[in-house]
Biopython code that builds the backbone (N, CA, C, O; Angstrom):
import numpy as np
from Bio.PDB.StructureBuilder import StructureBuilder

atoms = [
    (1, "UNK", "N", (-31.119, -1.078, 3.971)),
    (1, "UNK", "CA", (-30.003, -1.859, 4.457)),
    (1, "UNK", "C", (-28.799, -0.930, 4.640)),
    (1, "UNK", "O", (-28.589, -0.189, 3.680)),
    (2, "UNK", "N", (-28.010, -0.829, 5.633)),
    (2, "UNK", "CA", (-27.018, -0.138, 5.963)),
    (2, "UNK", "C", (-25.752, -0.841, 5.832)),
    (2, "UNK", "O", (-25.403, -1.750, 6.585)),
    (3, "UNK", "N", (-25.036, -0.368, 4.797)),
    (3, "UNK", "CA", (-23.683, -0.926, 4.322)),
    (3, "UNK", "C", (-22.752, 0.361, 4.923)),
    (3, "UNK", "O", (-22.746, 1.508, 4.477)),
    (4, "UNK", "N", (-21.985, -0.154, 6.037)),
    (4, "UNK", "CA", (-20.603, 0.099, 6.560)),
    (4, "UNK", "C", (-19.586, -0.563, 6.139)),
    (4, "UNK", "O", (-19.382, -1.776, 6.110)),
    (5, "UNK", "N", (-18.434, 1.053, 5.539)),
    (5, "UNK", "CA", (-16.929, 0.209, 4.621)),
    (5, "UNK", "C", (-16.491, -0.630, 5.947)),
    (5, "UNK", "O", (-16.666, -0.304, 7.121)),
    (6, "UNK", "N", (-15.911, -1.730, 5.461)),
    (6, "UNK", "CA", (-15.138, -2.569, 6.325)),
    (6, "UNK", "C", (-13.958, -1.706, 6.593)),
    (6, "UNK", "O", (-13.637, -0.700, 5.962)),
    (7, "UNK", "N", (-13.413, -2.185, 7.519)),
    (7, "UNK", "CA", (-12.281, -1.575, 8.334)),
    (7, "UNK", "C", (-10.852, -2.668, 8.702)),
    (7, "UNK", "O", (-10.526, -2.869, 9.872)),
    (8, "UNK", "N", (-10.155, -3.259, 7.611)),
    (8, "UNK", "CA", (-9.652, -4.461, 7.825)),
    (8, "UNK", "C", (-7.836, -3.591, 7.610)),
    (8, "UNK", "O", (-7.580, -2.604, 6.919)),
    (9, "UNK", "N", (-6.713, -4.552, 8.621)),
    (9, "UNK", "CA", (-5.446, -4.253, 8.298)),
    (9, "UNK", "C", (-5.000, -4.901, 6.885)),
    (9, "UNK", "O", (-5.891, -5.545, 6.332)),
    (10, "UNK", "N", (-4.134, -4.852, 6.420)),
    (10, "UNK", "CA", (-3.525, -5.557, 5.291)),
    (10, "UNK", "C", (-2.149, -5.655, 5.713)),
    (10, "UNK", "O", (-1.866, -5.075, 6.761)),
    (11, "UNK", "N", (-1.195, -6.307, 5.071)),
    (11, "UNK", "CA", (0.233, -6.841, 5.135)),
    (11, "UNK", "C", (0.248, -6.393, 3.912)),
    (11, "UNK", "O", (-0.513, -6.823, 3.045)),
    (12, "UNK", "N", (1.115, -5.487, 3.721)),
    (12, "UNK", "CA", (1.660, -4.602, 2.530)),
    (12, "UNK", "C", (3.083, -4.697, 2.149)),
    (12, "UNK", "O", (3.894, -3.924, 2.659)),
    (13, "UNK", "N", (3.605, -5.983, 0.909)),
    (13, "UNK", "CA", (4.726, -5.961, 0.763)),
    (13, "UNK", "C", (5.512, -5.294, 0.407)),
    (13, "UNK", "O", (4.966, -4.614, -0.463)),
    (14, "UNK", "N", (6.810, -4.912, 0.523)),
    (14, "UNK", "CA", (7.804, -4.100, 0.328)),
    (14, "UNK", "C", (7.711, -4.060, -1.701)),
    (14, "UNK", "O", (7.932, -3.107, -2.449)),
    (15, "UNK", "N", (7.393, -5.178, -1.966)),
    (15, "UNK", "CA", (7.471, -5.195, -3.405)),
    (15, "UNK", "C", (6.097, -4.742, -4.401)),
    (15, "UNK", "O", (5.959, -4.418, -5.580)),
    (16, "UNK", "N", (5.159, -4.922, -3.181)),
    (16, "UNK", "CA", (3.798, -4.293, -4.045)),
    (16, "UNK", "C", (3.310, -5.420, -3.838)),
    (16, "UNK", "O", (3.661, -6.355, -3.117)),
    (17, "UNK", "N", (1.925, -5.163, -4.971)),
    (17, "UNK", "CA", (0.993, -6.432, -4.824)),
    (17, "UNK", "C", (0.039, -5.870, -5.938)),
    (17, "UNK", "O", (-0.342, -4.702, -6.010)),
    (18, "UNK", "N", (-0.258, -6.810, -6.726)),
    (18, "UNK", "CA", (-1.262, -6.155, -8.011)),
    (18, "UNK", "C", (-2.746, -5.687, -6.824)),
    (18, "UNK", "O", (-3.435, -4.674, -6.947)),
    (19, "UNK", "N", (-2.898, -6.712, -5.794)),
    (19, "UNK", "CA", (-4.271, -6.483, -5.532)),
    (19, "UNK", "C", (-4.337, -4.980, -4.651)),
    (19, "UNK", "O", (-5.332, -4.615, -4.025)),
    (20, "UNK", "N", (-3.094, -4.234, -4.750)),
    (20, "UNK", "CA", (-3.488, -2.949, -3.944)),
    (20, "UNK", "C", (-3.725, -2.069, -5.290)),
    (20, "UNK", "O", (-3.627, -0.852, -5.136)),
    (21, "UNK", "N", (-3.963, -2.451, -6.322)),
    (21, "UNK", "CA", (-4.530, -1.551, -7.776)),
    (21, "UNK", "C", (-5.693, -2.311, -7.382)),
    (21, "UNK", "O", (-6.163, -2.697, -8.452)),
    (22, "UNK", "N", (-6.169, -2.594, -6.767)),
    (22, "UNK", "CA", (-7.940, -2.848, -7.149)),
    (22, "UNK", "C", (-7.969, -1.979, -5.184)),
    (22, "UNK", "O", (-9.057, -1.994, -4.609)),
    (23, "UNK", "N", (-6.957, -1.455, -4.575)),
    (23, "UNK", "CA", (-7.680, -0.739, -3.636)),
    (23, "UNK", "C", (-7.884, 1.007, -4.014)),
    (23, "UNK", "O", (-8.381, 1.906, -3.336)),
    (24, "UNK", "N", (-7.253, 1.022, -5.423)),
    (24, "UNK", "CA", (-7.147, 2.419, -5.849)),
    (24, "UNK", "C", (-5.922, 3.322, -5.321)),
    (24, "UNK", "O", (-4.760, 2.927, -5.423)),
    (25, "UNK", "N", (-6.314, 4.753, -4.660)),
    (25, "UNK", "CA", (-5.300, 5.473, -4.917)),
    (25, "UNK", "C", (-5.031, 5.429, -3.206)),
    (25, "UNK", "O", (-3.883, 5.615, -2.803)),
    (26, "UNK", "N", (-5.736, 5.268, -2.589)),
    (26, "UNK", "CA", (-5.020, 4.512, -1.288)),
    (26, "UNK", "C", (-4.623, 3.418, -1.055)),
    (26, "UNK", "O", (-4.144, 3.249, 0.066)),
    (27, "UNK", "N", (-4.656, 2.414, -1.877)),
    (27, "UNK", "CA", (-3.830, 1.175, -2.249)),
    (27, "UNK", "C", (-2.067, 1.638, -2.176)),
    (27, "UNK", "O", (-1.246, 1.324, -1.314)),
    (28, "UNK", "N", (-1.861, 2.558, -3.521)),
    (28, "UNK", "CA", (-0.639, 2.435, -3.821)),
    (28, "UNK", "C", (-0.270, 3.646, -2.650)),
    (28, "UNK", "O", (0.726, 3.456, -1.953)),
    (29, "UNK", "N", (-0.944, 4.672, -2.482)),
    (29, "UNK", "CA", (-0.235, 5.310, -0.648)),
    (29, "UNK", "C", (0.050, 4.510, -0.325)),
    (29, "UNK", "O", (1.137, 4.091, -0.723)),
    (30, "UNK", "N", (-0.622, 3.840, 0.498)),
    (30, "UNK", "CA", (-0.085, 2.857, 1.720)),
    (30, "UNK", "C", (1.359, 1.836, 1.108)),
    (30, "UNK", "O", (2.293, 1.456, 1.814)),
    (31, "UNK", "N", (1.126, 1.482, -0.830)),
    (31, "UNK", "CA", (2.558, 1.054, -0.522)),
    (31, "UNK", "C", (3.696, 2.082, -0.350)),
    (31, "UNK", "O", (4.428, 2.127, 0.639)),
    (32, "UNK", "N", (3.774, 3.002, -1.549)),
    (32, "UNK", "CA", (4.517, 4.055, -1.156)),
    (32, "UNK", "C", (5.480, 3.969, -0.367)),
    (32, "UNK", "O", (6.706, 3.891, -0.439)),
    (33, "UNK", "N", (4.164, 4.016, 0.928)),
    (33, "UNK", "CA", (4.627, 4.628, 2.669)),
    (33, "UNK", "C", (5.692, 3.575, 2.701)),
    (33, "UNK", "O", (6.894, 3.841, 2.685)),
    (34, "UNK", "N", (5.116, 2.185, 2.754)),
    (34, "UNK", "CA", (5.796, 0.934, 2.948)),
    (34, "UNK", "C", (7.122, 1.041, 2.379)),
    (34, "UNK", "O", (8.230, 0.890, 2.895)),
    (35, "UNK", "N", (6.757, 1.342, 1.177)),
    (35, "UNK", "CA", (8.513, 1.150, 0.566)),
    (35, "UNK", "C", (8.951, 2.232, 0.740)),
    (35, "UNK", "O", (10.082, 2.173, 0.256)),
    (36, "UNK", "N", (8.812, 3.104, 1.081)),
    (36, "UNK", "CA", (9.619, 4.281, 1.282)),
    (36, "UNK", "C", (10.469, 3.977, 2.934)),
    (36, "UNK", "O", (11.637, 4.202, 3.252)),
    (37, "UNK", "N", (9.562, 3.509, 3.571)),
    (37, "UNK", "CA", (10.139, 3.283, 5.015)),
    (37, "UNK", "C", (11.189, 1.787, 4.934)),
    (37, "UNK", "O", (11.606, 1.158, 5.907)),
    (38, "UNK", "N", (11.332, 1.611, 4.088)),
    (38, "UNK", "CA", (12.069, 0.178, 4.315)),
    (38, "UNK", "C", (13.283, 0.212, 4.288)),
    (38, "UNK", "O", (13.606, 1.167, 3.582)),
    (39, "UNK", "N", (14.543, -0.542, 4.845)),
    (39, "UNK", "CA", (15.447, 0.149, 5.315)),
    (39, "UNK", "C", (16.682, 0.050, 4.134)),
    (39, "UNK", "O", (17.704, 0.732, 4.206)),
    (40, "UNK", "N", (16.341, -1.130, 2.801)),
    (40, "UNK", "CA", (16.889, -1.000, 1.955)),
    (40, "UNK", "C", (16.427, -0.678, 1.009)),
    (40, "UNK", "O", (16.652, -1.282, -0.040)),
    (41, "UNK", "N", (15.578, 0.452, 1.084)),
    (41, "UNK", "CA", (15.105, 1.221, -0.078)),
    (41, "UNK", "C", (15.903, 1.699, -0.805)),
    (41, "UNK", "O", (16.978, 1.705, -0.205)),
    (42, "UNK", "N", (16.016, 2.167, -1.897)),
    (42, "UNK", "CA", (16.696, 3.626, -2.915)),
    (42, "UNK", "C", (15.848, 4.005, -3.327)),
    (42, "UNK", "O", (14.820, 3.403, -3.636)),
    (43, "UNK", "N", (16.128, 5.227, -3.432)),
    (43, "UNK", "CA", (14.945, 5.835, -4.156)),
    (43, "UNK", "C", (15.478, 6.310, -5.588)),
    (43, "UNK", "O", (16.699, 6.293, -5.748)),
    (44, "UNK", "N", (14.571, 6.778, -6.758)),
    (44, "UNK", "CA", (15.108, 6.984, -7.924)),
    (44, "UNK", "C", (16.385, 8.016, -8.057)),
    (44, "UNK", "O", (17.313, 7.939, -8.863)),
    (45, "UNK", "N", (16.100, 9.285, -6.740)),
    (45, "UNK", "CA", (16.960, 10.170, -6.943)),
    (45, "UNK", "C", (18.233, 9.843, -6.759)),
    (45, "UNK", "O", (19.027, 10.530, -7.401)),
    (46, "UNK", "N", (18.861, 8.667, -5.804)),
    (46, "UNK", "CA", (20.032, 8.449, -5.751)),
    (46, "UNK", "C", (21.145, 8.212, -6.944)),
    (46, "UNK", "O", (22.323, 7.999, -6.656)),
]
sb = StructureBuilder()
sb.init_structure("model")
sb.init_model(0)
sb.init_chain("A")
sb.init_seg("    ")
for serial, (resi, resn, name, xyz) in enumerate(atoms, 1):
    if name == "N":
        sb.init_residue(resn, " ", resi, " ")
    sb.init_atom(name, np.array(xyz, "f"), 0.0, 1.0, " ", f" {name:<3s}", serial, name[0])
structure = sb.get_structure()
């Protein structure tokens, strides 16, 4: 039987989401990215 990873978008909130810890360590990249790009971010260094 041939199992291909799915290939699906997600909606990635600015605030997180517990269920991107069950996507692992490209879970929390992709939020990262998200919150890093958002336009009222701070970041810790400020």
């Amino acid at each position: 039987m041939d199992k291909k990873p799915s290939s699906k978008e997600y909606q990635i909130p600015v605030l997180g989401s517990l269920g991107l810890l069950a996507l692992g360590y490209r879970g929390v990249e992709a939020w990262r990215k998200v919150r890093d790009e958002a336009p009222n971010h701070q970041s810790e260094k400020d």
